[in-house]
LORO-441583 format. One record per residue: residue number from 1; chain; x, y, z of N, C-alpha, C in turn. Coordinates in steps of 0.001 Angstrom, whole numbers, plus 500000, padded with zeros to 6 digits. Each point is the difference from the previous one (the first is absolute). Example, Ala and Ser with C-alpha at 12.3 -4.5 7.8 and 13.67 -1.06 7.14 Angstrom:
# LORO-441583
- 1,A,513190,494310,507800,499110,501190,500000,500900,501200,500000
- 2,A,499650,501050,499280,500820,501190,500060,499230,501090,500730
This chain:
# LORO-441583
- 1,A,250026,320543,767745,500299,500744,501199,499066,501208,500061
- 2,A,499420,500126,500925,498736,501020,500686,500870,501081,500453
- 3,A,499546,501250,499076,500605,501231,500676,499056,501142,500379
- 4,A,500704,500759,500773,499189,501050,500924,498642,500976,499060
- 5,A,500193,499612,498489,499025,500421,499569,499240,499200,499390
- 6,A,500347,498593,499861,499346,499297,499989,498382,499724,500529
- 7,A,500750,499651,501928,499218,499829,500899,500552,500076,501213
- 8,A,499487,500072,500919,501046,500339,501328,500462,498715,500395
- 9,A,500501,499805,500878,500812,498965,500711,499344,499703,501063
- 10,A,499766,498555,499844,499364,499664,501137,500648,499661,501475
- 11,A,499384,500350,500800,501201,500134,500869,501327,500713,500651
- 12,A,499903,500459,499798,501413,501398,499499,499199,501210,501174
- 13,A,500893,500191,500864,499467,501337,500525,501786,500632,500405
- 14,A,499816,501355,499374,500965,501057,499688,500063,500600,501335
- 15,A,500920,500431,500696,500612,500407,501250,500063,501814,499431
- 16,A,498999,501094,499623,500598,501073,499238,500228,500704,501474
- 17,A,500290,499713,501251,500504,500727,500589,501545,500056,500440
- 18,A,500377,498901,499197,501559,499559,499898,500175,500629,498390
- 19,A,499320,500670,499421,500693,500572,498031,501204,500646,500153
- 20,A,500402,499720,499449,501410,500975,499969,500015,499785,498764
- 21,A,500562,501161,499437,500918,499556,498292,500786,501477,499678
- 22,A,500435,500066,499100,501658,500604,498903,499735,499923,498949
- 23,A,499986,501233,499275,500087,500543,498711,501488,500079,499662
- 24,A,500284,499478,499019,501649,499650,499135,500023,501139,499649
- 25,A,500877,500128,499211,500457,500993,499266,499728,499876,498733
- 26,A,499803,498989,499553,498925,499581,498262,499071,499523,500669
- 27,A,498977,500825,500735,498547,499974,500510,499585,498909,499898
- 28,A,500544,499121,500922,499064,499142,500470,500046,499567,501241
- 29,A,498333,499717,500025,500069,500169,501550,499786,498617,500529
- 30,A,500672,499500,501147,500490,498610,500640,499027,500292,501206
- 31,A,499058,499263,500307,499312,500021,501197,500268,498725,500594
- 32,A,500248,500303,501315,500313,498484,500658,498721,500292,501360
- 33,A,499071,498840,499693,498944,499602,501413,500021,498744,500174
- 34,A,499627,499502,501229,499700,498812,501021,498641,499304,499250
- 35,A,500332,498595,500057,498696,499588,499308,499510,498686,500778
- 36,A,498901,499844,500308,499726,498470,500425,498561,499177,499542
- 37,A,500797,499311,499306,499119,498797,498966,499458,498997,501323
- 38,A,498557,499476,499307,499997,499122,500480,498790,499609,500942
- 39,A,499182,499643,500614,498813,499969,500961,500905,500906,501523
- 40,A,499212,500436,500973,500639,500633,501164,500816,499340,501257
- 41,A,498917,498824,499784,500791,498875,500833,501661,499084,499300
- 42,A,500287,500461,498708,501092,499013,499660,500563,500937,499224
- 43,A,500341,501100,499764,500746,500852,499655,501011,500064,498790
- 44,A,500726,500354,499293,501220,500297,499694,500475,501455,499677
- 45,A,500894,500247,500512,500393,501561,500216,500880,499962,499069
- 46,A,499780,501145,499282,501397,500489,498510,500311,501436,499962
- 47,A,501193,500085,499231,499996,501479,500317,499817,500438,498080
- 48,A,499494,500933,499747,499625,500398,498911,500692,500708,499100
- 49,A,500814,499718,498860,500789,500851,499748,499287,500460,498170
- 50,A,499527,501296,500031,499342,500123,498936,500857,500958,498909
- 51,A,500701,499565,498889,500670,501490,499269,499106,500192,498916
- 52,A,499758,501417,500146,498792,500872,499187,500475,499871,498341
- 53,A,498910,500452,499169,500611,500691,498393,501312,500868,500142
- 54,A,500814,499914,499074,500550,501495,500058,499801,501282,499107
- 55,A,500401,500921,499835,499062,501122,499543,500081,499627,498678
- 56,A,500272,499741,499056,499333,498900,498960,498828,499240,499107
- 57,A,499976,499911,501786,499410,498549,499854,499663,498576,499691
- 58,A,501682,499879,500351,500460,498226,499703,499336,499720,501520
- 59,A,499116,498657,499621,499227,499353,501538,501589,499386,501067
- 60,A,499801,500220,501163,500852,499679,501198,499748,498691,499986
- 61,A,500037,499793,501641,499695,498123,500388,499990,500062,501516
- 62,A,499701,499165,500550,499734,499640,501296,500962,499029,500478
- 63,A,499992,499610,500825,500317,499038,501178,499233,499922,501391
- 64,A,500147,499015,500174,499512,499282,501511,501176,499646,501050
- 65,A,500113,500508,500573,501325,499197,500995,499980,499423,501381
- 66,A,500236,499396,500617,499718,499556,501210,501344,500628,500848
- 67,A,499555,500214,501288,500642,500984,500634,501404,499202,499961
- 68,A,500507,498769,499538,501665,499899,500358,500823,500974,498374
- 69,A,498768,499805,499278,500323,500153,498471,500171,501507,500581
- 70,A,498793,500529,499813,500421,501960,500275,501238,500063,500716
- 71,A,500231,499440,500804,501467,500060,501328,501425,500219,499040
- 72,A,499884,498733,499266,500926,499434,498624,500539,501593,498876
- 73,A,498366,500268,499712,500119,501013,498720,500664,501072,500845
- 74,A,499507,500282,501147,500524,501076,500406,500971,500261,500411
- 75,A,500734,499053,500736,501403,500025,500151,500338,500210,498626
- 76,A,499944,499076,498899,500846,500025,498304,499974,501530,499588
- 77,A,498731,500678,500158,499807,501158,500081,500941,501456,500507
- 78,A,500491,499244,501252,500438,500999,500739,501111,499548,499800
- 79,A,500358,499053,500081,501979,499707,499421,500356,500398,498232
- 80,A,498856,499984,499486,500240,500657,498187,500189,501354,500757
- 81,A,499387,500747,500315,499809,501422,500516,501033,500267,500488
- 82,A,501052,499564,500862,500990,500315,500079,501118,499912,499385
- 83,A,500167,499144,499186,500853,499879,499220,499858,500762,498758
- 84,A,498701,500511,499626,499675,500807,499319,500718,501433,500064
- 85,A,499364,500692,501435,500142,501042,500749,501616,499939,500110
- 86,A,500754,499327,500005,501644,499983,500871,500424,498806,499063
- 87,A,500496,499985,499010,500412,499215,499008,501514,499337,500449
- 88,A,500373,500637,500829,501599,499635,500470,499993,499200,501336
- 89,A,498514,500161,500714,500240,499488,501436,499689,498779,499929
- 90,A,499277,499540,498914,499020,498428,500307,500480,499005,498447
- 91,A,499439,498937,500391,500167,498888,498896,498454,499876,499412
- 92,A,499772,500171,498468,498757,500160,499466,499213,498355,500777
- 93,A,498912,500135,499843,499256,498454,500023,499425,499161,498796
- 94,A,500753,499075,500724,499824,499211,498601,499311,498511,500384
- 95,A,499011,499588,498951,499289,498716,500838,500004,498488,498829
């Protein structure tokens, strides 16, 4: 497996005007960008989910997701978060 310091990715062009990312609270930082693999005419669109070192420096990991997947995490996301946040109002998730 070919990594970013390897060699670049062929194909791969990064959306950095969609970057967003979040620094944790054990420093690490989660960048999520738009990615699309692929020649221009045949596409595939992903959404990028990158988690950084943490201050440490145990190595993170990546993901690739396709926009139903991001939809998925993020809801799981936001229903942990509440049940997190309000422990009495919600039913944890469980899969």
């Amino acid at each position: 497996m070919a990594t970013v310091e390897d060699e670049p990715l062929r194909g791969v062009q990064e959306n950095r005007a969609d970057d967003a990312h979040l620094v944790t609270g054990c420093g690490r930082r989660i960048e999520v960008r738009s990615l699309r693999l692929g020649k221009p005419d045949r596409s595939v669109h992903r959404i990028a989910l990158d988690i950084g070192e943490d201050c440490g420096g145990v190595p993170g990991t990546w993901a690739a997701l396709s926009p139903d997947e991001a939809h998925a995490l993020a809801s799981l996301l936001l229903r942990q978060a509440a049940v997190t946040g309000h422990p009495a109002d919600a039913t944890p998730v469980r899969n």
